[in-house]
C-alpha positions in Angstrom: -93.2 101.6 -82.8 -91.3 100.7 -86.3 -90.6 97.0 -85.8 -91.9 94.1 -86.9 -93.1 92.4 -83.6 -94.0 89.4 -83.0 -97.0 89.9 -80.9 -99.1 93.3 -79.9 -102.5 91.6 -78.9 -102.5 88.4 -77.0 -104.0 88.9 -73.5 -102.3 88.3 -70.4 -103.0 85.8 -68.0 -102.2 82.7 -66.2 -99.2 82.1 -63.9 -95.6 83.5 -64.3 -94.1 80.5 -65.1 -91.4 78.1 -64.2 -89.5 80.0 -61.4 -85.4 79.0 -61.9 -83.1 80.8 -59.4 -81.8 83.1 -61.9 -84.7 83.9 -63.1 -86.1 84.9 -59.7 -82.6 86.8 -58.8 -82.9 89.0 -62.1 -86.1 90.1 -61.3 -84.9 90.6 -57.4 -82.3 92.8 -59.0 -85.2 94.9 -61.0 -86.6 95.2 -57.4 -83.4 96.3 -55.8 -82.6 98.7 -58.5 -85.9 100.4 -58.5 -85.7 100.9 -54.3 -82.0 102.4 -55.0 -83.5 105.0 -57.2 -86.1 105.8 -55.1 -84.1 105.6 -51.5 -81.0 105.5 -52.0 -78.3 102.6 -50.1 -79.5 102.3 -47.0 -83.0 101.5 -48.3 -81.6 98.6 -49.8 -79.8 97.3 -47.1 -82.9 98.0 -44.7 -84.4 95.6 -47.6 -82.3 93.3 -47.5 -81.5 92.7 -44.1 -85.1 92.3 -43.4 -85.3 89.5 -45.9 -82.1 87.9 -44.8 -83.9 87.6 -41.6 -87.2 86.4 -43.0 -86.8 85.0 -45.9 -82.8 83.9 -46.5 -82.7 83.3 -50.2 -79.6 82.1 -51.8 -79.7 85.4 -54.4 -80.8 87.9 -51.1 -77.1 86.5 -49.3 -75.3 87.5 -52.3 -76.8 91.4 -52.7 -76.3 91.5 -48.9 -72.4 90.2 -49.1 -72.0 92.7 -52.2 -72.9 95.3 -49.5 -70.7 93.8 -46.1 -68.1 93.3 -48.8 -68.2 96.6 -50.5 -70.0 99.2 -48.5 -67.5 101.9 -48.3 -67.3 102.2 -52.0 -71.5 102.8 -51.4 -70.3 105.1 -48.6 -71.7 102.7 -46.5 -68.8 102.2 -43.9 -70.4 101.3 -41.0 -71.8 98.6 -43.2 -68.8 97.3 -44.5 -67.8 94.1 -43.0 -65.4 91.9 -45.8 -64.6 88.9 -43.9 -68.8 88.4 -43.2 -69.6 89.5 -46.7 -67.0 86.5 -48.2 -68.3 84.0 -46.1 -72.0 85.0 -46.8 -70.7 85.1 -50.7 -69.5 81.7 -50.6 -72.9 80.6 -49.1 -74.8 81.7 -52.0 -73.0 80.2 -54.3 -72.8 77.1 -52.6 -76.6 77.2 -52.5 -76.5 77.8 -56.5 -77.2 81.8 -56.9 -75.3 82.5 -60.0 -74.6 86.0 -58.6 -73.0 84.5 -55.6 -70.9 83.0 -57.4 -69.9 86.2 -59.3 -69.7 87.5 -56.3 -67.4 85.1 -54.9 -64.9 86.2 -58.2 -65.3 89.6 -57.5 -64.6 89.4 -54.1 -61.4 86.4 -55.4 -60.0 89.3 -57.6 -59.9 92.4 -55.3 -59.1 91.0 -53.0 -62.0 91.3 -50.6 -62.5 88.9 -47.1 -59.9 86.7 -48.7 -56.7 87.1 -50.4 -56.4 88.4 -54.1 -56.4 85.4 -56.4 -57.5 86.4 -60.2 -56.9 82.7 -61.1 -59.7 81.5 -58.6 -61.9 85.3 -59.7 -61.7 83.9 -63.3 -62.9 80.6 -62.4 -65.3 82.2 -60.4 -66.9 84.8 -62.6 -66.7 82.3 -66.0 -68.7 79.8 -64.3 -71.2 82.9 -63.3 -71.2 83.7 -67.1 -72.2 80.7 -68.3 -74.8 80.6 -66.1 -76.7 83.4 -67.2 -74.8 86.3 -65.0 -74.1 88.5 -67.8 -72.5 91.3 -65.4 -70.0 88.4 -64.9 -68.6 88.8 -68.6 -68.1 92.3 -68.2 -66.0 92.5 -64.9 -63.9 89.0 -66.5 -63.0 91.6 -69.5 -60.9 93.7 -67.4 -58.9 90.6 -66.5 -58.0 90.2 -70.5 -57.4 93.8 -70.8 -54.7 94.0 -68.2 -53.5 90.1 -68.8 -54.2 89.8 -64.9 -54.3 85.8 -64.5 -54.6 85.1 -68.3 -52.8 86.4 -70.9 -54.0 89.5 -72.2 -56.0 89.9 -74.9 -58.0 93.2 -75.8 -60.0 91.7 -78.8 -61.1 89.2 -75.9 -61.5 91.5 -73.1 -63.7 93.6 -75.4 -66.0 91.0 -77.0 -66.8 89.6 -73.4 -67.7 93.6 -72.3 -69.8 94.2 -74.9 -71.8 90.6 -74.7 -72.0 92.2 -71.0 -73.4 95.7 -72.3 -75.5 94.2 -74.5 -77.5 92.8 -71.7 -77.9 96.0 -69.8 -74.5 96.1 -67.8 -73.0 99.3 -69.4 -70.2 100.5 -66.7 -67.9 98.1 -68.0 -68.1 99.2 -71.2 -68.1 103.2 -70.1 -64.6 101.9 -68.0 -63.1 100.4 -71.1 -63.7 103.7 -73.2 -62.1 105.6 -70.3 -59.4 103.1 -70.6 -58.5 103.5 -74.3 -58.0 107.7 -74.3 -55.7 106.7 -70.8 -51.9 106.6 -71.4 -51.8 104.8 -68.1 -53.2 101.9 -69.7 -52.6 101.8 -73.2 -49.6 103.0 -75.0 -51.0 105.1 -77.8 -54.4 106.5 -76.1 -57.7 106.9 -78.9 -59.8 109.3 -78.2 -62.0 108.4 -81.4 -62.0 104.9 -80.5 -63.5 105.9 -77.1 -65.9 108.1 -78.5 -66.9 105.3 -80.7 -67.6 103.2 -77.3 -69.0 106.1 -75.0 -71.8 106.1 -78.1 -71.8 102.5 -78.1 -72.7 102.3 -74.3 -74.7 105.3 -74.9 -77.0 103.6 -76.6 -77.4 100.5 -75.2 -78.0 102.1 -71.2 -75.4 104.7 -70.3 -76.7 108.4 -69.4 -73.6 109.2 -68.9 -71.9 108.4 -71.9 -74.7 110.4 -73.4 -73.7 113.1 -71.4 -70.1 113.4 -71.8 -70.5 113.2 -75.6 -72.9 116.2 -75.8 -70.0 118.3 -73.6 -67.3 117.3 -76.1 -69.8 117.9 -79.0 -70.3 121.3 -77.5 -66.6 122.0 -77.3 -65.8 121.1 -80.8 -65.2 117.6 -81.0 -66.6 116.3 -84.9 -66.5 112.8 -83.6 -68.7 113.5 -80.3 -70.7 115.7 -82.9 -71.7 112.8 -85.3 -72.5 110.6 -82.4 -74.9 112.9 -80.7 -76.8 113.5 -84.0 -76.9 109.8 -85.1 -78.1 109.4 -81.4 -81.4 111.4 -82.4 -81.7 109.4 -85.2 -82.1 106.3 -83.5 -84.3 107.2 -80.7 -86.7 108.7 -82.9 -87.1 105.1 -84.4 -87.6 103.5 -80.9 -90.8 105.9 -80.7 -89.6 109.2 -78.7 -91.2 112.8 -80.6 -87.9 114.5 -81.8 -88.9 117.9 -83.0 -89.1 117.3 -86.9 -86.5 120.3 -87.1 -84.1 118.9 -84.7 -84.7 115.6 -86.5 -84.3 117.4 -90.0 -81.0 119.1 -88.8 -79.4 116.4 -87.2 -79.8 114.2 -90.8 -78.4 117.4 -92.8 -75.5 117.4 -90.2 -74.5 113.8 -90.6 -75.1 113.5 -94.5 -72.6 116.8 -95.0 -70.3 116.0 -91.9 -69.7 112.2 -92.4 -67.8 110.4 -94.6 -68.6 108.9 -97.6 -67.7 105.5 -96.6 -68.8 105.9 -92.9 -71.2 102.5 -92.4 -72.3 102.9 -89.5 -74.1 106.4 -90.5 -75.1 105.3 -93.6 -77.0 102.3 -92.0 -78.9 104.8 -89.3 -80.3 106.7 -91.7 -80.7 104.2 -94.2 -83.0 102.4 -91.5 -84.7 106.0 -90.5 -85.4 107.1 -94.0 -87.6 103.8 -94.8 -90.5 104.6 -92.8 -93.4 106.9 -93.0 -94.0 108.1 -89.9 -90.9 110.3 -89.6 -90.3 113.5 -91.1 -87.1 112.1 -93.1 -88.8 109.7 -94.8 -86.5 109.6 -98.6 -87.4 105.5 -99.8 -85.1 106.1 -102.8 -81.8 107.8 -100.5 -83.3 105.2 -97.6 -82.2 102.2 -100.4 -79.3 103.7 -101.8 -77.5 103.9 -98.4 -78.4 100.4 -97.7 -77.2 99.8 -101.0 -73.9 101.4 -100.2 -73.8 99.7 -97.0 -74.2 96.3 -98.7 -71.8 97.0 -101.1 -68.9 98.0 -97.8 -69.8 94.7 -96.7 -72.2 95.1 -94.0 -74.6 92.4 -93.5 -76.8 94.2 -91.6 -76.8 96.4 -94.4 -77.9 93.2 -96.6 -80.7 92.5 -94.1 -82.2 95.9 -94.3 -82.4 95.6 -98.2 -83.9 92.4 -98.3 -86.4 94.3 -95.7 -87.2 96.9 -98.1 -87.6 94.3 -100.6 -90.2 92.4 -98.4 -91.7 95.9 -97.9 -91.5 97.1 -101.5 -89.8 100.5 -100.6 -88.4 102.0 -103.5 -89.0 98.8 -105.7 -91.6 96.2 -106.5 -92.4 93.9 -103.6 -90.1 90.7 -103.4 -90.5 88.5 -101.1 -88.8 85.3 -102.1 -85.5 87.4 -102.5 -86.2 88.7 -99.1 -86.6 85.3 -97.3 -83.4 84.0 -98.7 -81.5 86.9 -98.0 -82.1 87.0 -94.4 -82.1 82.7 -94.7 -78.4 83.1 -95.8 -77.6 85.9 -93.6 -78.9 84.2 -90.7 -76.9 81.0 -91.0 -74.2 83.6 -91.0 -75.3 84.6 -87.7 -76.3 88.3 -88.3 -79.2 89.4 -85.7 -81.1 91.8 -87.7 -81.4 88.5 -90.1 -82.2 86.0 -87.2 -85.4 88.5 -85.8 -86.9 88.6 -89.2 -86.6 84.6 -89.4 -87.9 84.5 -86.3 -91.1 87.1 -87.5 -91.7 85.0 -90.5 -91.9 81.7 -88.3 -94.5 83.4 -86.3 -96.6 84.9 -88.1 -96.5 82.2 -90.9 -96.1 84.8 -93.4 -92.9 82.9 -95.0 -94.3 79.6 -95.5 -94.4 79.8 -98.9 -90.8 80.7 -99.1 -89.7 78.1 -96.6 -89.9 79.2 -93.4 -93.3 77.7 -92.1 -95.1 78.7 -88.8 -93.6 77.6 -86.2 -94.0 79.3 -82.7 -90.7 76.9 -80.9 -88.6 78.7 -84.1 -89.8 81.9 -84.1 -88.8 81.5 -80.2 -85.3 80.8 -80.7 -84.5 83.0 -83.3 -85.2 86.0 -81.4 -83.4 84.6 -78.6 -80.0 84.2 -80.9 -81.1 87.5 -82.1 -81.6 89.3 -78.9 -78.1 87.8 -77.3 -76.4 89.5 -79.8 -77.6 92.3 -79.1 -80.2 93.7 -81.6 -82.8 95.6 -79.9 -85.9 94.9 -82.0 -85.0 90.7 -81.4 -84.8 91.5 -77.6 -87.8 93.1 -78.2 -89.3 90.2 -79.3 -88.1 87.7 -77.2 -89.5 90.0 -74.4 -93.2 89.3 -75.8 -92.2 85.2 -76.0 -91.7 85.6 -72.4 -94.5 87.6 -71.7 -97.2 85.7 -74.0 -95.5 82.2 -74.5 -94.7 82.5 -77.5 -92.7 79.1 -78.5 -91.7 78.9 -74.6 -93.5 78.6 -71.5 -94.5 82.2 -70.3 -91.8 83.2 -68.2 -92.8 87.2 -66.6 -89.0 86.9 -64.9 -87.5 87.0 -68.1 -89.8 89.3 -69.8 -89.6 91.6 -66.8 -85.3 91.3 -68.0 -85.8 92.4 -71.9 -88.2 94.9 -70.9 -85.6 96.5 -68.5 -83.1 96.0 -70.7 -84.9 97.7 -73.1 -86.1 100.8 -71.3 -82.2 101.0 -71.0 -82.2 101.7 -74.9 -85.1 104.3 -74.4 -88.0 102.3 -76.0 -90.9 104.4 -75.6 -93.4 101.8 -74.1 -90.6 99.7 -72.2 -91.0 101.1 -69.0 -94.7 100.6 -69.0 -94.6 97.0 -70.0 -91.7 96.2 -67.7 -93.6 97.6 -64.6 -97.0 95.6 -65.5 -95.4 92.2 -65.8 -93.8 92.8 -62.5 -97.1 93.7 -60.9 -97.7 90.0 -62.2 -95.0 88.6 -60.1 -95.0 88.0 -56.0 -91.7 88.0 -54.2 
């Protein structure tokens, strides 16, 4: 895989770790996910009513109320029982699950075994939010879209949906695309601006934003088109075999198709065309679109020259320039800048620039890295988790990054996610 990680070789063993609610009730939810793949519904519900019974965990009355509150939507109706699933709702979060309590707003702002209240859902899913329940952030967006309780505020409502996609809770994000090419919800619909988010989502878990934008790209739409190449782009970097003439075509498309000033494109295969091991390896056109990147203003654009200059790609080897580049960038609060801080700390390899070892850093750069979504920094605060790293080992929440990560189609996600939770006992 082409990333700088913090750790590939430290053995596992020794207890999970600290157990916190939430962190037990994320990897519940890995559980519960799995089971709905594999059996559908009423497998769950046969789940979870058997631990209700048994074993009546705070986070275990929350999935079951989701289920009494909103089983015909699951076409569940003969499970459906509102009134029961509010009450059990406001158990759980009375007994501190941060999902019952966003299940309490959910259930606050449709209206569900109570009346509709979006002042009290607000209250409700914020405080979820803040406790860790990122799927709370996404469903309070659609409150600041529509102004429902607060006043509205779309540069809110999608800031708060992407923090929520960026965490592996993509139908928000999917909803809000469908939203803006809508004339029943915004005045002058965008499809472009949609297609922008349908790749957005795309990429960080949603099959079926990939889907949709291959039909489009099929019937002629340029802007589905560039997204659908730039997608091959970037899984090939997370470690998936692209044939080398798909992979070949898809860069000819986008350098000939895009525009000149298109960032976003020019980062992709800025990043792509620095390494080696793929077929479109071009240092010199890799540095001049980072170069042009930079020069629009991109920081992450910044961060991935001062990589090549760690690197020496297309240029003698300079570290010191590299270290304060990403120093400043960081402090600036870009992510790709905050993982490689973090990778220096680590590995000690930036001492002499600064930046000494120091495994407690290295831990919390990745984490302000990976919460803002870069991949590679939730990559890496997956193996602080999972080797303890700066932090107490904690398989919960590297069973979390790992999921989250499959979600982006790293190659080896799914593999590492399923072994840490063979680690962990219900």
């Amino acid at each position: 895989m082409i990333v700088p990680v913090l750790s590939a070789s430290i053995g596992w063993a020794g207890p999970a770790g600290e157990v916190s609610q939430s962190d037990a009730e994320e990897v519940y939810e890995l559980r519960l996910e799995r089971l709905l793949k594999a059996g559908g519904g009423r497998a769950v519900v046969a789940l979870l009513a058997r631990d209700l019974e048994e074993r009546p965990r705070p986070y275990v009355k929350a999935w079951y109320a989701i289920y009494l509150l909103y089983g015909a939507e699951f076409g569940l109706d003969d499970i459906a029982d509102p009134a029961r699933g509010f009450a059990l709702a406001q158990e759980a979060a009375t007994e501190g699950s941060p999902f019952g309590i966003e299940v309490v707003g959910r259930a606050w702002g449709d209206g569900r075994g109570t009346e509709r209240r979006p002042d009290l859902a607000i209250k409700f899913l914020s405080s979820a939010g803040e406790k860790g329940r990122y799927t709370a952030w996404g469903e309070l967006g659609k409150y600041y879209f529509f102004g429902a309780g607060v006043e509205k505020n779309l540069a809110t409502a999608e800031q708060l949906i992407r923090k929520s996609a960026w965490m592996g809770a993509a139908s928000p994000m999917f909803t809000l695309a469908q939203w803006h090419e809508n004339p029943a919800y915004v005045p002058t619909p965008d499809r472009s601006k949609a297609n922008a988010l349908y790749y957005e989502v795309g990429e960080l878990a949603s099959a079926d934003a990939r889907k949709l934008l291959r039909t489009r790209a099929k019937a002629g739409d340029i802007d589905a088109q560039k997204y659908v190449h730039l997608d091959l782009v970037v899984i090939a970097m997370r470690g998936y075999d692209a044939l080398p003439s798909h992979l070949r075509a898809a860069v000819k498309w986008l350098e000939e198709n895009s525009a000149a000033g298109d960032v976003q494109v020019q980062l992709a295969l800025a990043d792509a065309m620095k390494e080696r091991s793929l077929v479109i390896y071009d240092p010199a056109k890799s540095r001049a679109k980072a170069e042009q990147a930079a020069r629009a203003g991109n920081l992450d654009g910044r961060a991935l020259l001062a990589e090549m200059a760690w690197r020496g790609i297309d240029q003698k080897t300079d570290k010191a320039a590299a270290v304060a580049s990403w120093r400043e960038l960081a402090e600036q609060g870009n992510a790709r800048a905050l993982n490689f801080i973090g990778w220096l700390h680590w590995w000690g390899n930036g001492e002499q620039y600064g930046v000494p070892k120091d495994a407690g850093k290295a831990y919390d750069y990745c984490r302000r890295s990976a919460e803002l979504g870069y991949s590679i920094g939730q990559l890496n605060l997956a193996e602080c988790y999972a080797h303890g790293i700066g932090v107490p080992k904690n398989y919960y929440r590297a069973a979390k990054y790992y999921g989250i990560l499959e979600d982006r189609r790293y190659k080896d996600a799914k593999r590492m996610k399923e072994r840490i939770l063979a680690y962990i006992a219900d």
